[in-house]
C-alpha positions in Angstrom: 130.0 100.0 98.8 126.4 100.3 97.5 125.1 104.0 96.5 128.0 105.5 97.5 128.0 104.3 101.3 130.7 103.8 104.0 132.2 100.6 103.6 130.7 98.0 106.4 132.2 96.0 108.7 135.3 98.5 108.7 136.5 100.7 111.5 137.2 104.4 110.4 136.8 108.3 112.2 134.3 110.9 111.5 136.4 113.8 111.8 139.0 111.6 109.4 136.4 110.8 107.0 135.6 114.1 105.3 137.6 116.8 104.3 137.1 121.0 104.2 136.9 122.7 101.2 137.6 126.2 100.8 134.2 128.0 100.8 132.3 124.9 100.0 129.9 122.3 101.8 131.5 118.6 101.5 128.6 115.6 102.0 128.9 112.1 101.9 126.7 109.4 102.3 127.5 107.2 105.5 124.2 105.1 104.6 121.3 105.8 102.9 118.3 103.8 103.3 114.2 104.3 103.0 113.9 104.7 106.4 116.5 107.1 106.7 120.2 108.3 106.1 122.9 108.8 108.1 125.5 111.4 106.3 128.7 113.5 106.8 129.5 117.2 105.8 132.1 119.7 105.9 131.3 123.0 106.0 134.0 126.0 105.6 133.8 129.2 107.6 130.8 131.3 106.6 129.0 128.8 104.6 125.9 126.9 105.8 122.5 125.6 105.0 119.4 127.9 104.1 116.6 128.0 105.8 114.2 124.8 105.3 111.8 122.0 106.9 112.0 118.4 106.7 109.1 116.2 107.2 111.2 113.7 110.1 113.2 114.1 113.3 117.3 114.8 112.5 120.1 114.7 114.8 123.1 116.9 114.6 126.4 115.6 115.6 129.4 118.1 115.8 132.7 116.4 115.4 134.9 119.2 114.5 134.5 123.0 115.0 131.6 125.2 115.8 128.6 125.5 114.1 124.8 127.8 115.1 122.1 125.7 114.6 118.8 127.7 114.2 115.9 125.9 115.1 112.3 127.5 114.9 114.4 131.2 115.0 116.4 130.2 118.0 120.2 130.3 118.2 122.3 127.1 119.1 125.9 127.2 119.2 126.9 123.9 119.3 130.5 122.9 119.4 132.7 119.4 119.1 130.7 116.3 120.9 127.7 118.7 120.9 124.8 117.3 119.7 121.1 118.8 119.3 117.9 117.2 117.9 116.0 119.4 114.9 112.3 118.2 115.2 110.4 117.1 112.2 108.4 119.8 110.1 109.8 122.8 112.0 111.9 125.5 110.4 116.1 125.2 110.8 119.2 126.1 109.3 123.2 125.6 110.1 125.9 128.3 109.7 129.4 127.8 110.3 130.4 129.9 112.9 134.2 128.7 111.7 134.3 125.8 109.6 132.6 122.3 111.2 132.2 118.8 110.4 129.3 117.4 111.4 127.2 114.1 111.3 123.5 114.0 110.4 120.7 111.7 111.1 117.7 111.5 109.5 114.5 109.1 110.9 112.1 108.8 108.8 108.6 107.8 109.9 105.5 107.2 109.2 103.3 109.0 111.8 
């Protein structure tokens, strides 16, 4: 596994890929490239993400649990198979509304 990626050419689960920590956020890479990274996280109750931009597009992928996904000030609870797209340059954040696993995907680009 290069920089601490998934393995390739092997089948395996999301939701069986990461586990919860007790108040803690888990992260892994799935793959990490220059044009963008795909990762994993766990997040326990209560715990979450500050508020912050990012310069490209990411998608949010819930695969366990329930999470509110701010976008530009706006509430989105999104829960298992939920997914939501958090624009590029626009202000967002993640909370666990009880603890969540989720899937992110950063595009980068250069326009």
């Amino acid at each position: 596994m290069e920089k601490n990626e998934f393995a390739k050419a092997l089948k395996f689960s999301f939701a069986d890929s990461i586990n919860y920590a007790e108040k803690a956020v888990v992260s892994k890479h799935v793959l990490k490239k220059e044009t963008g990274n795909i990762s994993l996280f766990a997040f326990d109750k209560g715990e979450g993400l500050s508020e912050h931009k990012a310069p490209f597009d990411a998608v949010v992928m819930i695969v366990d649990g329930k999470a509110d996904v701010i976008i530009d000030g706006k509430s989105h609870l999104l829960s298992t198979g939920e997914t939501i797209i958090m624009p590029a340059n626009i202000s967002h954040a993640l909370r666990a509304v009880e603890k969540f696993k989720m899937v992110l995907i950063m595009i980068k680009s250069n326009e």
